[in-house]
N, C-alpha and C positions, 0 to 999 in steps of 0.2 A: 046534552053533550056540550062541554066548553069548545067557544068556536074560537077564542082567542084574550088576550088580553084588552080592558078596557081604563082600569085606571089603577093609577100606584096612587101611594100615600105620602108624604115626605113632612115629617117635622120640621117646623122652625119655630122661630121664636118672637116674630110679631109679622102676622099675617099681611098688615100694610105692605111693610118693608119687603118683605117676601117676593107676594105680589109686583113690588115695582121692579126686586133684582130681575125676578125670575122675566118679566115682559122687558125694559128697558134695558138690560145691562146681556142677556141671554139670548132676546130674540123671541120668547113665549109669547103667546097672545091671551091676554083673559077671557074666559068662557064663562062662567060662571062664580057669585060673588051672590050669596043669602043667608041672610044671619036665621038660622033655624030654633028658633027659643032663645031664651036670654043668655043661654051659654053655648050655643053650638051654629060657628060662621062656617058657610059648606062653601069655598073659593075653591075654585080649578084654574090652570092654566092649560092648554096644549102648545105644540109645536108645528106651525104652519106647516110639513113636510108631513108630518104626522095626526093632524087633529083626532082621528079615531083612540086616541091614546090620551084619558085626557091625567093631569098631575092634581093631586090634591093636595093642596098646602096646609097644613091643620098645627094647632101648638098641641102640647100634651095635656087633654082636658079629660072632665066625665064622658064618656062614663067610665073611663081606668080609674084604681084606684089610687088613692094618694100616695101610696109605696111605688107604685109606677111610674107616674108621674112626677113625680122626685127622681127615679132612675133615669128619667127620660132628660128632664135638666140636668141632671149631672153632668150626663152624657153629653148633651148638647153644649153645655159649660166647657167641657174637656174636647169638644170639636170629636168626639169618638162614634160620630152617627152617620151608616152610609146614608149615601144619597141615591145621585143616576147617573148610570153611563149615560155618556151623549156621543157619538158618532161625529165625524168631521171630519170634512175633504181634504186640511192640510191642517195637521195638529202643531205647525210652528206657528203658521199665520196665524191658529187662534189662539193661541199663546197670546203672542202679542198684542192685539186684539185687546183679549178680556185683560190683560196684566196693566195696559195701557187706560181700562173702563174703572182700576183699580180694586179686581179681583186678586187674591189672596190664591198663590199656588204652592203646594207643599212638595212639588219633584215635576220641575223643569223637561219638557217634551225628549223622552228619549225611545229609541228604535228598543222592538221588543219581538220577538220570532214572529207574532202576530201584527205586528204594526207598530205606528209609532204612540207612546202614550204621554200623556203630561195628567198631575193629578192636584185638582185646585177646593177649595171650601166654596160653598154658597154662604152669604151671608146671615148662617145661621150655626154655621161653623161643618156641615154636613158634607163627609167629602163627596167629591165626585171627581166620574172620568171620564177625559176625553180623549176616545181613541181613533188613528186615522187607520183603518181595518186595509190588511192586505192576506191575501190567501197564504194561508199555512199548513203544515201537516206536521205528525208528532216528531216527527224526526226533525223537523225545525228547533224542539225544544233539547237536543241532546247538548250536555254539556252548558246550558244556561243556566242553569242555577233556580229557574221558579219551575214552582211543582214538583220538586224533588228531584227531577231531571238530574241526571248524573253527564 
């Protein structure tokens, strides 16, 4: 029986760099850091709040194949790759925050029926969100406009 989630995947595009946004510039802590064969580095990071959750930072290697792995740079190229939601207590302070550490945001912190969201890249072009969560119900989304909501 699955008892829960224990770790995502996240491409990017040089694990060094990855490594330091994701610890220095995020807040992550590194866990794990082994080069497994001459082609395959197994780096994690978690989230002090979170550690049972750990992130795998990986670039697009073997064993995909090389039509993959070309989708996946493209992709990455074109910033078209999700990342992770991230939770947080006041999504204008981290605005500021990461905008100030010289993070990259593509839609500036705004209230959403669910909270408030702002939506930035990681360093590898991978979006990501960060939302400041407040209880909602469907009726919340009438007349919004996301999800079809009329």
């Amino acid at each position: 029986m699955i008892t829960n989630i224990s770790l995502l995947s996240v491409f990017v595009r040089d694990i060094d760099e990855s490594l330091t946004f994701y610890t220095d510039v995020l807040g992550f802590e590194a866990k794990d850091d082994l080069q497994l064969g001459p082609d395959f580095r197994w780096c994690t990071v978690v989230h002090p709040n979170q550690p049972e959750i750990q992130v795998h930072l990986t670039t697009p290697s073997k064993p995909l194949s090389d039509d993959l792995i070309g989708a996946f740079q493209r992709a990455q190229a074109a910033g078209g790759l999700p990342g992770l939601g991230l939770q947080v207590d006041d999504c204008r302070a981290t605005y500021e925050d990461l905008r100030a550490k010289g993070v990259e945001f593509i839609q500036t912190p705004e209230e959403r029926p669910y909270g408030v969201e702002a939506l930035m890249r990681d360093n590898s072009g991978n979006w990501m969100v960060l939302v400041e969560p407040r209880a909602y119900s469907p009726e919340d989304f009438a007349g919004s406009g996301i999800g079809g909501a009329e």
